[in-house]
N, CA, C and O atoms as CSV, one atom per row, in Angstrom:
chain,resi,resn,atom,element,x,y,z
A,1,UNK,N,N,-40.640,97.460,-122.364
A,1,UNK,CA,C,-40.233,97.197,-121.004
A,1,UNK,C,C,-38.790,96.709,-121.022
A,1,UNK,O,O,-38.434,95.781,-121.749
A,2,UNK,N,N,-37.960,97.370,-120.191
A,2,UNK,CA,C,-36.966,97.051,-120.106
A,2,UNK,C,C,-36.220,95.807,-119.212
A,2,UNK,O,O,-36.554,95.938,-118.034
A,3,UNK,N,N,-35.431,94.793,-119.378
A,3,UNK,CA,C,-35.437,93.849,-118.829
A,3,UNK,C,C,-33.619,94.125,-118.346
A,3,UNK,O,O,-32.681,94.408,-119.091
A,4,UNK,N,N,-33.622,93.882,-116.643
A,4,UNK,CA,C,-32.341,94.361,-115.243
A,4,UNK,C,C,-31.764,93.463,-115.178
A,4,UNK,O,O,-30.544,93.412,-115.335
A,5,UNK,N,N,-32.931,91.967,-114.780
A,5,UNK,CA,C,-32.904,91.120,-114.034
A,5,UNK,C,C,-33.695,89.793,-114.638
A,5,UNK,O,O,-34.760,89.847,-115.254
A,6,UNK,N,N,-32.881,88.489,-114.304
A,6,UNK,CA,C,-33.677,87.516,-114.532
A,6,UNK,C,C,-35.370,87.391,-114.130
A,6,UNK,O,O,-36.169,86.713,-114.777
A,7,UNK,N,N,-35.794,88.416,-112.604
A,7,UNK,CA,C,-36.877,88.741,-112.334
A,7,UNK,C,C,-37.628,89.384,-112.763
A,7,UNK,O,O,-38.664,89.691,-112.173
A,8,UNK,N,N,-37.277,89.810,-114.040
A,8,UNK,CA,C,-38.068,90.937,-115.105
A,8,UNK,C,C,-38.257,90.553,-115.758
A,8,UNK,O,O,-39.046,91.259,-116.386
A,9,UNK,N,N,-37.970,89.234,-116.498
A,9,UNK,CA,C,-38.512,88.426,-117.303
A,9,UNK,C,C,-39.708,88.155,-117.810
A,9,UNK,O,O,-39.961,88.029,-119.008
A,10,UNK,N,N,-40.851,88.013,-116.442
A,10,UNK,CA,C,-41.806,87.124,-116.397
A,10,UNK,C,C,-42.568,88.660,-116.778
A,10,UNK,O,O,-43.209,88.799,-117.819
A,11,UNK,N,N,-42.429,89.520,-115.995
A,11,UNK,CA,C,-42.852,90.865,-115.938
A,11,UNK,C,C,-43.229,91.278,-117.642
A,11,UNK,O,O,-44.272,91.653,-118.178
A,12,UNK,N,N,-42.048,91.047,-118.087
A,12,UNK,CA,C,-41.991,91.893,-119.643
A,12,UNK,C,C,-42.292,91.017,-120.644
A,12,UNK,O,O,-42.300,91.478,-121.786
A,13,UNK,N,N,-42.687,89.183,-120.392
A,13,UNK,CA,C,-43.434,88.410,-121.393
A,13,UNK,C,C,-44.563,88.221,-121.435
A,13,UNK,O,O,-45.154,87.524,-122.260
A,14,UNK,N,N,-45.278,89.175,-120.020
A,14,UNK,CA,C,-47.099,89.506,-120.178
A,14,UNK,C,C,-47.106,90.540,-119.902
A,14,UNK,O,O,-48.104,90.630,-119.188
A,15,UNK,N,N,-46.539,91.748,-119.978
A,15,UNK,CA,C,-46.866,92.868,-120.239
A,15,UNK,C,C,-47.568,93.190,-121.522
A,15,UNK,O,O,-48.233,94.226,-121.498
A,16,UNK,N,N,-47.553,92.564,-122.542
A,16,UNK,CA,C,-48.224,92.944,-123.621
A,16,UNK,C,C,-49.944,92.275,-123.437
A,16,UNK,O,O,-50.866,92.590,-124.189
A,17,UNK,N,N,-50.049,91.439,-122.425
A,17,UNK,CA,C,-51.198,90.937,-121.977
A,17,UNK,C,C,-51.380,92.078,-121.715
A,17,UNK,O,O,-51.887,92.683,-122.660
A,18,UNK,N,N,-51.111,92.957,-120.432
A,18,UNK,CA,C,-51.793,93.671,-119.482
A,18,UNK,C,C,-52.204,94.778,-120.430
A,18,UNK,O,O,-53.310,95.314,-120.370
A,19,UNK,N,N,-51.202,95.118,-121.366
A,19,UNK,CA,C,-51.813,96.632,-122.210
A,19,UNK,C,C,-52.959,96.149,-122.687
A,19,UNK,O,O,-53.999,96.779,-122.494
A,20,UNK,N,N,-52.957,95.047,-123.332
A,20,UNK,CA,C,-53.759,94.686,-124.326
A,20,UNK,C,C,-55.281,94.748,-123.756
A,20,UNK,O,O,-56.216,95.212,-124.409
A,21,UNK,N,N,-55.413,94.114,-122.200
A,21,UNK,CA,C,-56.501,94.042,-121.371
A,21,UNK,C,C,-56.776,95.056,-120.777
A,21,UNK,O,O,-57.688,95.047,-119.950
A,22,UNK,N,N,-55.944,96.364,-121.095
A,22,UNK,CA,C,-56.309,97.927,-120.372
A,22,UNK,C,C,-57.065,98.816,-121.828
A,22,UNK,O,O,-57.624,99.912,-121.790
A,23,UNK,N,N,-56.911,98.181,-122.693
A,23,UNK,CA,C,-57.399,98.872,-124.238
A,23,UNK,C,C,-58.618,98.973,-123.850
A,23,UNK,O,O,-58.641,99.997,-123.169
A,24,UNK,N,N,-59.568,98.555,-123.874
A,24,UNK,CA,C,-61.004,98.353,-123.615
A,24,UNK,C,C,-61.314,97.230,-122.362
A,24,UNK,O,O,-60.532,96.307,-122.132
A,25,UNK,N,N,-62.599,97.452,-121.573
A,25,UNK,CA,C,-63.029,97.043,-120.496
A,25,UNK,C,C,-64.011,95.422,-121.223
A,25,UNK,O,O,-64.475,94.533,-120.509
A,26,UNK,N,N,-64.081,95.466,-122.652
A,26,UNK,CA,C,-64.116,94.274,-123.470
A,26,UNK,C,C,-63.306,93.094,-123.300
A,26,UNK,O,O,-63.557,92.036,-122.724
A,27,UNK,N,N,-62.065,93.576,-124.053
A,27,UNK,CA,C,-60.499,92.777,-123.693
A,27,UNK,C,C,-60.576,92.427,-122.464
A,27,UNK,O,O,-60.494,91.203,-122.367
A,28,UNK,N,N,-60.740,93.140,-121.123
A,28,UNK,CA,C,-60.391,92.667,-119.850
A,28,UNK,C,C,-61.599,91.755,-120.096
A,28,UNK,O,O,-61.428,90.605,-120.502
A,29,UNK,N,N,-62.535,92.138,-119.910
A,29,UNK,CA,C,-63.930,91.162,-119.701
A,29,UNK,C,C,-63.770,89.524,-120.148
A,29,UNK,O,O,-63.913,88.485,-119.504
A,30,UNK,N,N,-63.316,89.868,-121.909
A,30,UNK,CA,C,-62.846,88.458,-122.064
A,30,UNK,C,C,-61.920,87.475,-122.032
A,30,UNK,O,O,-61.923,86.298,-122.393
A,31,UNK,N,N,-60.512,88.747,-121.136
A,31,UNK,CA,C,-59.266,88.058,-120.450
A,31,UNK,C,C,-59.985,86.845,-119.125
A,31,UNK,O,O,-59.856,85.621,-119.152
A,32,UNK,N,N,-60.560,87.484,-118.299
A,32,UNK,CA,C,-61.232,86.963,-117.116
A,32,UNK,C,C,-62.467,86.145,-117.225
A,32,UNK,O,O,-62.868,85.437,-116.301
A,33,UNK,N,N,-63.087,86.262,-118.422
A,33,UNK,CA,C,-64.364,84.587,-118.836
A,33,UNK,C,C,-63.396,83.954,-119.649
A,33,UNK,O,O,-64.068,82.987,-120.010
A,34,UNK,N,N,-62.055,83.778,-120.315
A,34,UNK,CA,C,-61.521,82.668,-121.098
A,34,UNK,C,C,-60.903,82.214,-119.574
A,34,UNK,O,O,-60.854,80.996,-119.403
A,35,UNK,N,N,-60.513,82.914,-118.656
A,35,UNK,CA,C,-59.629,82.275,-117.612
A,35,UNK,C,C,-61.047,81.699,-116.617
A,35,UNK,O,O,-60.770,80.729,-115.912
A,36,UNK,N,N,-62.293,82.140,-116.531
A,36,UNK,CA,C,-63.588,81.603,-115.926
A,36,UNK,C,C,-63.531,80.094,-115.841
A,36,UNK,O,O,-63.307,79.308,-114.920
A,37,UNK,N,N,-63.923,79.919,-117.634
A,37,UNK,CA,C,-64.116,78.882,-118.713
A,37,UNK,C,C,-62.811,77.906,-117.833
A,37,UNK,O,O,-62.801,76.990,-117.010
A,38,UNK,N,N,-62.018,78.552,-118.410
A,38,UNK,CA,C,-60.511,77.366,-118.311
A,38,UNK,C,C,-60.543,76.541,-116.969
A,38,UNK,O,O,-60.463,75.317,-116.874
A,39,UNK,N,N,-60.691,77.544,-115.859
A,39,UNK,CA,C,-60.810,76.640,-114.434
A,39,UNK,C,C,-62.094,75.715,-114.078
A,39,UNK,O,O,-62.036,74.630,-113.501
A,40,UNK,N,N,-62.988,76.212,-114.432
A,40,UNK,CA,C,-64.078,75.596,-114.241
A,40,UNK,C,C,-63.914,74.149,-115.370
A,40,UNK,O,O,-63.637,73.026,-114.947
A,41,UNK,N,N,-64.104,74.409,-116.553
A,41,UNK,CA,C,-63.261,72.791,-117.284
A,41,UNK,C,C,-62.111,71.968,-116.625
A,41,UNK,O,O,-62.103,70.829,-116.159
A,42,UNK,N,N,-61.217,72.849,-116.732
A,42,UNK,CA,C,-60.197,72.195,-115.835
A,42,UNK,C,C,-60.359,71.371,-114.438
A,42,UNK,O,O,-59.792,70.298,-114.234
A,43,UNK,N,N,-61.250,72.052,-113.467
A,43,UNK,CA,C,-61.479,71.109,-112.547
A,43,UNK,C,C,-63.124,70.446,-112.580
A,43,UNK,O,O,-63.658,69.926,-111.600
A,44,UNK,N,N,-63.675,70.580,-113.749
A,44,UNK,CA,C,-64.049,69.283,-113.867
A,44,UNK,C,C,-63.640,67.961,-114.269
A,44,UNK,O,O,-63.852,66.831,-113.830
A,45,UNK,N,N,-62.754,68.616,-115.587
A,45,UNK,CA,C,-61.629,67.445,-115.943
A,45,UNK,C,C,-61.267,66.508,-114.575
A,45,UNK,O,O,-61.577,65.322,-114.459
A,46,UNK,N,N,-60.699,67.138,-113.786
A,46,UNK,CA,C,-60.193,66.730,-112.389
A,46,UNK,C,C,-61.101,65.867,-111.761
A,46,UNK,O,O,-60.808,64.695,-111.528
A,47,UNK,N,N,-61.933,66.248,-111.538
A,47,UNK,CA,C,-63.244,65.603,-110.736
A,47,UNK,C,C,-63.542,64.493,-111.865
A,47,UNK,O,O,-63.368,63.407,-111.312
A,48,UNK,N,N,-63.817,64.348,-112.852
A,48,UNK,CA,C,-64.284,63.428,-113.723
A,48,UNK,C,C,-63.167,62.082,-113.646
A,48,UNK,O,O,-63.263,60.855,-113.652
A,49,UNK,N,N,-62.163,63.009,-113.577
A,49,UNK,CA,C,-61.075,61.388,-113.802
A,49,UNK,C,C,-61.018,61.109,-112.195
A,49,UNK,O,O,-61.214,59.933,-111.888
A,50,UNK,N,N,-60.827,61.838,-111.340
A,50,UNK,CA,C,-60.781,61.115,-110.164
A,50,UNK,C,C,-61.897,60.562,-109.771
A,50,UNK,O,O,-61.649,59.611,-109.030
A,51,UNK,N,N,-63.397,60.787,-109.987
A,51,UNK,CA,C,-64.307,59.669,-109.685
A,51,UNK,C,C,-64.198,58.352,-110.589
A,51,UNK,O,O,-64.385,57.215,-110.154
A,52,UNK,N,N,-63.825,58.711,-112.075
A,52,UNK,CA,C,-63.699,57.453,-112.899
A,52,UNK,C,C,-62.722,56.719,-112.329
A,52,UNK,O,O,-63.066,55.537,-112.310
A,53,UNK,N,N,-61.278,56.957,-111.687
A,53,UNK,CA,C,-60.566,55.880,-110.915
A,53,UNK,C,C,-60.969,55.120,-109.789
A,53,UNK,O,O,-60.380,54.080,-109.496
A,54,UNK,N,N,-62.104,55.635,-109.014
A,54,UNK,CA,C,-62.859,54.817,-108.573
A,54,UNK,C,C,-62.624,54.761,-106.894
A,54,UNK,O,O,-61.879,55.497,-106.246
A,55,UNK,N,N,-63.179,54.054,-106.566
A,55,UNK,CA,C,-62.831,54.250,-104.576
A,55,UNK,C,C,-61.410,54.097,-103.902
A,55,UNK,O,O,-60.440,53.387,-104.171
A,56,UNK,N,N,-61.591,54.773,-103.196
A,56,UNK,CA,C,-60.114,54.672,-102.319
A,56,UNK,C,C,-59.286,53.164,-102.089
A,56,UNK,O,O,-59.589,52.461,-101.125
A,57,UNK,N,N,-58.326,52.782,-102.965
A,57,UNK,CA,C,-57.692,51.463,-102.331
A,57,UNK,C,C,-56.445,51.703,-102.372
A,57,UNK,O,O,-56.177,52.901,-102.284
A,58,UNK,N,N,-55.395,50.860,-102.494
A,58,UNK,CA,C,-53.926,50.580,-102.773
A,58,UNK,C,C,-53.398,51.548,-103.557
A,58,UNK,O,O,-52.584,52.466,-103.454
A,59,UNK,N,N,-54.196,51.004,-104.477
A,59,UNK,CA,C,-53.932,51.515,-106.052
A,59,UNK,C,C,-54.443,53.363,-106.373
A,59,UNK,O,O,-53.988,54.355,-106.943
A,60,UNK,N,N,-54.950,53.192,-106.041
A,60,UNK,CA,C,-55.621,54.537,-106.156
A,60,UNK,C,C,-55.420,55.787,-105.250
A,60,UNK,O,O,-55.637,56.928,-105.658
A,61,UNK,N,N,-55.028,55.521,-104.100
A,61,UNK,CA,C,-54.706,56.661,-103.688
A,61,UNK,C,C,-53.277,56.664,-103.247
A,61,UNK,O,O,-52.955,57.240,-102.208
A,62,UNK,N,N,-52.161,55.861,-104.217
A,62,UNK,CA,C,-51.253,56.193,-104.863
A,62,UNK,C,C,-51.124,57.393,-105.983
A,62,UNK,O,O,-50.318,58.304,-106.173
A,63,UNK,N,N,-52.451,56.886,-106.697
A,63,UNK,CA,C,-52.799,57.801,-108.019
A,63,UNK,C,C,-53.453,59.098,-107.488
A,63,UNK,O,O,-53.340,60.161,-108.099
A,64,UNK,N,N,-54.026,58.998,-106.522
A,64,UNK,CA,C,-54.874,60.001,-105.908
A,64,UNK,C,C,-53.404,61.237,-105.437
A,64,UNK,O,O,-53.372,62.335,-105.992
A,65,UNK,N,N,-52.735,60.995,-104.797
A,65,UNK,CA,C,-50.921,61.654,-104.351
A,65,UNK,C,C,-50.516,62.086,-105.117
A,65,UNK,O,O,-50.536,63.308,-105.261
A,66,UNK,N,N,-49.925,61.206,-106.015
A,66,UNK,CA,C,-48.953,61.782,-107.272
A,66,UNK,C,C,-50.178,62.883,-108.122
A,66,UNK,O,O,-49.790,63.887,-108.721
A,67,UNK,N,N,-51.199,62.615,-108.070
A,67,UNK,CA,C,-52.131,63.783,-108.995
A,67,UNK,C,C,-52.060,65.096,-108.443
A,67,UNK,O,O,-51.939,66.180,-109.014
A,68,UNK,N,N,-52.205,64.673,-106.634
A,68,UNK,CA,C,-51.979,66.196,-105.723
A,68,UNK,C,C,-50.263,66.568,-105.955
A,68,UNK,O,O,-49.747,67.636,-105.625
A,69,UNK,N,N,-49.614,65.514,-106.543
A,69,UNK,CA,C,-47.881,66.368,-106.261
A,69,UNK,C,C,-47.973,67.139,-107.646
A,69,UNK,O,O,-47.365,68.204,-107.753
A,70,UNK,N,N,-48.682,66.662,-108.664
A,70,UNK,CA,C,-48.565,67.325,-110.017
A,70,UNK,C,C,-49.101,68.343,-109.927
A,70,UNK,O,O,-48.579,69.330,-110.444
A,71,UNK,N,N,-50.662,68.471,-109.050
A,71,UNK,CA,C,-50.739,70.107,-108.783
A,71,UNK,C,C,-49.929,70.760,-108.154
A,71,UNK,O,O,-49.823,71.879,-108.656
A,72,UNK,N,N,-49.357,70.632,-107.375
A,72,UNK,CA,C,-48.235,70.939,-106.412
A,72,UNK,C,C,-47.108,71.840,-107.225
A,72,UNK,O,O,-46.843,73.038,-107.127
A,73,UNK,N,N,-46.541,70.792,-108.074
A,73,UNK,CA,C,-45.751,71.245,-108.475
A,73,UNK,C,C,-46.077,72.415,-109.988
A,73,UNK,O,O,-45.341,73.347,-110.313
A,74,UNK,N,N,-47.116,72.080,-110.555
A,74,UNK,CA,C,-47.605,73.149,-111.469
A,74,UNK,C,C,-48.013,74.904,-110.643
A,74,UNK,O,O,-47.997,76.044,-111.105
A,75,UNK,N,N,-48.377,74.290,-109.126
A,75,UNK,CA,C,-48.310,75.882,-108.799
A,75,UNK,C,C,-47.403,76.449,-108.188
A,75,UNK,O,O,-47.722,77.463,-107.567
A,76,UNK,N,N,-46.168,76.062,-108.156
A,76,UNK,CA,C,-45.280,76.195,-107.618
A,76,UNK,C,C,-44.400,76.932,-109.167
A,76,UNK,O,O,-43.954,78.079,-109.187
A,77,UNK,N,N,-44.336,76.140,-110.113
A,77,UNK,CA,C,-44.110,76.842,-111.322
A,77,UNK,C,C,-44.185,77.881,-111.663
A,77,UNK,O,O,-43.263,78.643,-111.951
A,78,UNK,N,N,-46.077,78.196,-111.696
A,78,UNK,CA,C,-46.510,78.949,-112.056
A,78,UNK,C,C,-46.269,80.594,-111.045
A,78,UNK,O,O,-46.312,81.750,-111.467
A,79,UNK,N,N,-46.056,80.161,-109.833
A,79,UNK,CA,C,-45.601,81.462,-108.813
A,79,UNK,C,C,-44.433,81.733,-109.422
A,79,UNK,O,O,-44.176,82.932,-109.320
A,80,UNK,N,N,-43.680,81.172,-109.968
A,80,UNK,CA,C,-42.335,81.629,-110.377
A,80,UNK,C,C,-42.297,82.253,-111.408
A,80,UNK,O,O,-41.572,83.236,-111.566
A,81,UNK,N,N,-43.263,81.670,-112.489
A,81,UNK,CA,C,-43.302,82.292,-113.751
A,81,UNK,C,C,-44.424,83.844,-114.087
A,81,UNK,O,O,-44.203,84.885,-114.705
A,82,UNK,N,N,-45.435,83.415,-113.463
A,82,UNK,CA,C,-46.303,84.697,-113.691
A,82,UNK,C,C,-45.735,86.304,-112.584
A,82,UNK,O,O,-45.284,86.136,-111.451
A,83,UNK,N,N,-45.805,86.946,-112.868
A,83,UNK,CA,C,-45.989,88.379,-112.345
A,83,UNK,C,C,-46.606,88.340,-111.478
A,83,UNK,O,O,-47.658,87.753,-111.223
A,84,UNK,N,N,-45.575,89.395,-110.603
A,84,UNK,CA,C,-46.822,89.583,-108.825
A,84,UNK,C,C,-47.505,91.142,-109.056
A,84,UNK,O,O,-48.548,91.437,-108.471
A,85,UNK,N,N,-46.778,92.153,-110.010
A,85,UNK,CA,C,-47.398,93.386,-110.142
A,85,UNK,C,C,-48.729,93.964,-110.626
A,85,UNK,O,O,-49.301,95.030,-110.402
A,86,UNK,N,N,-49.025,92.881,-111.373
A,86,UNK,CA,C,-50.125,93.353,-112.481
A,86,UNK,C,C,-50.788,92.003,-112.629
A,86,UNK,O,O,-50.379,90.842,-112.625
A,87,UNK,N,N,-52.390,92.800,-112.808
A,87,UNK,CA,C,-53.421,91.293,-113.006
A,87,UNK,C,C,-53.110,90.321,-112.136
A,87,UNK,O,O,-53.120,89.228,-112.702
A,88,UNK,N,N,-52.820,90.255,-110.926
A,88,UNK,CA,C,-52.266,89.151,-110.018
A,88,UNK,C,C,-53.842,88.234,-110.041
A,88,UNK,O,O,-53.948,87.026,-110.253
A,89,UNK,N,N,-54.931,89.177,-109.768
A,89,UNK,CA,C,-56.187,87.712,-109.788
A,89,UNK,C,C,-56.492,87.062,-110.766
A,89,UNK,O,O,-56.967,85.931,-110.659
A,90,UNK,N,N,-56.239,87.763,-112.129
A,90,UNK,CA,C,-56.395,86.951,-113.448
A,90,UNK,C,C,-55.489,85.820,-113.407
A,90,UNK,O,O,-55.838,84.657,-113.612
A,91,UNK,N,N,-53.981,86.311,-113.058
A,91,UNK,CA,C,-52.741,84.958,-113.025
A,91,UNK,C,C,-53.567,83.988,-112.218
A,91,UNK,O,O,-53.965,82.896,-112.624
A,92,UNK,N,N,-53.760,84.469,-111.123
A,92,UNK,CA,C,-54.287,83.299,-109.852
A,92,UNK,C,C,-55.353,82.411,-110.340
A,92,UNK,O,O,-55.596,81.259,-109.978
A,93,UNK,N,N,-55.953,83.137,-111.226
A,93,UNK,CA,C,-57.008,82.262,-111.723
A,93,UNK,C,C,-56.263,81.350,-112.851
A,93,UNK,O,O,-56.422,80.130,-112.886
A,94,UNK,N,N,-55.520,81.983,-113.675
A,94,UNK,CA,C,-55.022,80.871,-114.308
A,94,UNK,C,C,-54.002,79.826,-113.919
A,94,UNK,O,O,-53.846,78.732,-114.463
A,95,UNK,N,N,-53.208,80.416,-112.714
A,95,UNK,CA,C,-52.869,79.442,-112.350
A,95,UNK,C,C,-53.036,78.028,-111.888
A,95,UNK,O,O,-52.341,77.026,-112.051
A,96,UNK,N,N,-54.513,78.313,-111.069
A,96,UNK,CA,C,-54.838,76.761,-110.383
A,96,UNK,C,C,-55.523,76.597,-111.462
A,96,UNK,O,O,-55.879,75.420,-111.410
A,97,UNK,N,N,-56.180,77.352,-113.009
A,97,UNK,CA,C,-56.469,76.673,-113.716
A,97,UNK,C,C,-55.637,75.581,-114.103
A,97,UNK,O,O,-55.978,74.403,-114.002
A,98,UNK,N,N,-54.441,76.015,-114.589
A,98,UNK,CA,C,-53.417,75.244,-115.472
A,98,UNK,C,C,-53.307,73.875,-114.539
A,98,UNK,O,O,-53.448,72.732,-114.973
A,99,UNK,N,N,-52.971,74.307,-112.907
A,99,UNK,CA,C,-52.521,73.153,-111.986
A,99,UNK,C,C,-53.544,71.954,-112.102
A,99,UNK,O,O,-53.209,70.770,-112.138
A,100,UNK,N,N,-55.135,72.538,-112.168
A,100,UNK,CA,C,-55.988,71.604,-112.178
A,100,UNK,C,C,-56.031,70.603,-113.175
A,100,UNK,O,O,-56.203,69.412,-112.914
A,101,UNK,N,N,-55.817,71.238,-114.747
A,101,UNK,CA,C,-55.120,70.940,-115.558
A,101,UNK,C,C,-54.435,69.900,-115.989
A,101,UNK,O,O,-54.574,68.936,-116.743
A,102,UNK,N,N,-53.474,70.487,-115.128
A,102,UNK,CA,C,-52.184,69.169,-115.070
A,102,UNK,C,C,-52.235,67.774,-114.195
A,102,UNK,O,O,-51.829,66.614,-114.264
A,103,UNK,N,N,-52.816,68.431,-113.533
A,103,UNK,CA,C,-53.790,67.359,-112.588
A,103,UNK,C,C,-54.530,66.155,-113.201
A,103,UNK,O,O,-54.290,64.959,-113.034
A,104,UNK,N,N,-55.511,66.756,-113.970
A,104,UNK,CA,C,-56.109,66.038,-114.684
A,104,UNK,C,C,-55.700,65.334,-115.518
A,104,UNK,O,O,-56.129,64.202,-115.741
A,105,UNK,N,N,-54.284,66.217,-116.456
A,105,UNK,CA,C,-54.076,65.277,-117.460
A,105,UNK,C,C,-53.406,64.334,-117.009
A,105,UNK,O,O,-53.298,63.428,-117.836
A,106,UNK,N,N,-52.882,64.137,-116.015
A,106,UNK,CA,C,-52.117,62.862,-114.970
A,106,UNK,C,C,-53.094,61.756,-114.877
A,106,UNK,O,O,-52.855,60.617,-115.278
A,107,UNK,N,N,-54.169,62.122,-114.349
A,107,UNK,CA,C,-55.161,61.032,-114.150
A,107,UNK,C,C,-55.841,60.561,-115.164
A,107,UNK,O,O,-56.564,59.568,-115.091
A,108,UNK,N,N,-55.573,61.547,-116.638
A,108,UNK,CA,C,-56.335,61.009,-118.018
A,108,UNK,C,C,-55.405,60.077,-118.409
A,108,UNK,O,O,-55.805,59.052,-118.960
A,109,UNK,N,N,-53.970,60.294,-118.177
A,109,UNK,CA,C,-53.325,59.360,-118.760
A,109,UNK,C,C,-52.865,58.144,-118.396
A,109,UNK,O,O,-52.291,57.270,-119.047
A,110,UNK,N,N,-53.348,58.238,-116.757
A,110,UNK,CA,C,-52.898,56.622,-116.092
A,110,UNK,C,C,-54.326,55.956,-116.028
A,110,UNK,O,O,-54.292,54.729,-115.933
A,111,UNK,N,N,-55.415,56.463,-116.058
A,111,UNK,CA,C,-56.613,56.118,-116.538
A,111,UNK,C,C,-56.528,55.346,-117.823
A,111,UNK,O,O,-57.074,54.242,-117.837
A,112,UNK,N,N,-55.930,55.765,-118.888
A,112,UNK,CA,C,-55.325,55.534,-120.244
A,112,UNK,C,C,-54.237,53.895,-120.480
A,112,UNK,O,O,-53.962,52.957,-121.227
A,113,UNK,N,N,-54.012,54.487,-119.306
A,113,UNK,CA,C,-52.535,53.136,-118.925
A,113,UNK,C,C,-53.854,52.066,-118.555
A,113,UNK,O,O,-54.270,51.091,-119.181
A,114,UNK,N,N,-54.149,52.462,-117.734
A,114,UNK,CA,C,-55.115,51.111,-116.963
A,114,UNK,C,C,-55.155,50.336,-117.852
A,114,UNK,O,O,-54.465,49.321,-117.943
A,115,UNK,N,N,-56.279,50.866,-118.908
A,115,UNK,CA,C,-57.304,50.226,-119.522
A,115,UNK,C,C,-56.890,49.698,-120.716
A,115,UNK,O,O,-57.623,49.442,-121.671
A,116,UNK,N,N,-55.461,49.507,-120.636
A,116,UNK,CA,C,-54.555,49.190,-122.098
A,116,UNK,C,C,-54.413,48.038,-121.098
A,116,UNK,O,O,-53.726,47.056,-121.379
């Protein structure tokens, strides 16, 4: 793949995804259950640390904000970085995977802070 434009970038560093997931209907199958897997962990991760921080007060839904700006800003990333041509529902799925993700690991680590 030939690269024009800074916008071809993203295009031609998962293009070798997309061949790879057009080889066999296998490959795709297990492109789309590792990205299943990932979101579904991922926002349990999420859910787990935000009930472990505990009920709505001061403190917490400070932490509760900044966790929604970290998703925020992970999918905002991720629109920039993944491809709109190809596999767009696989990206989508990994995207709010990753966001949930990041999400989580925000709240694992001020969870982390607390309790020090």
């Amino acid at each position: 793949m030939k690269i024009n434009s800074l916008s071809d970038i993203p295009d031609a560093l998962f293009y070798p995804l997309k061949e790879w997931s057009e080889q066999s209907i296998g490959n795709f199958n297990l492109l789309v259950g590792i990205g299943f897997v990932f979101v579904m962990s991922s926002a349990a991760f999420v859910i787990f640390y935000s009930i472990k921080t505990g009920k709505s007060d001061e403190r917490t839904t400070l932490i509760s904000l900044k966790s929604a700006y970290f998703m925020l800003v992970a999918i905002i990333v991720c629109d920039l970085f993944f491809p709109k041509g190809y596999l767009a529902n696989q990206f989508f799925m990994f995207k709010y995977g990753i966001a949930c993700f990041v999400s989580g690991l925000y709240l694992w680590l001020q969870s982390k802070k607390d309790l020090e």
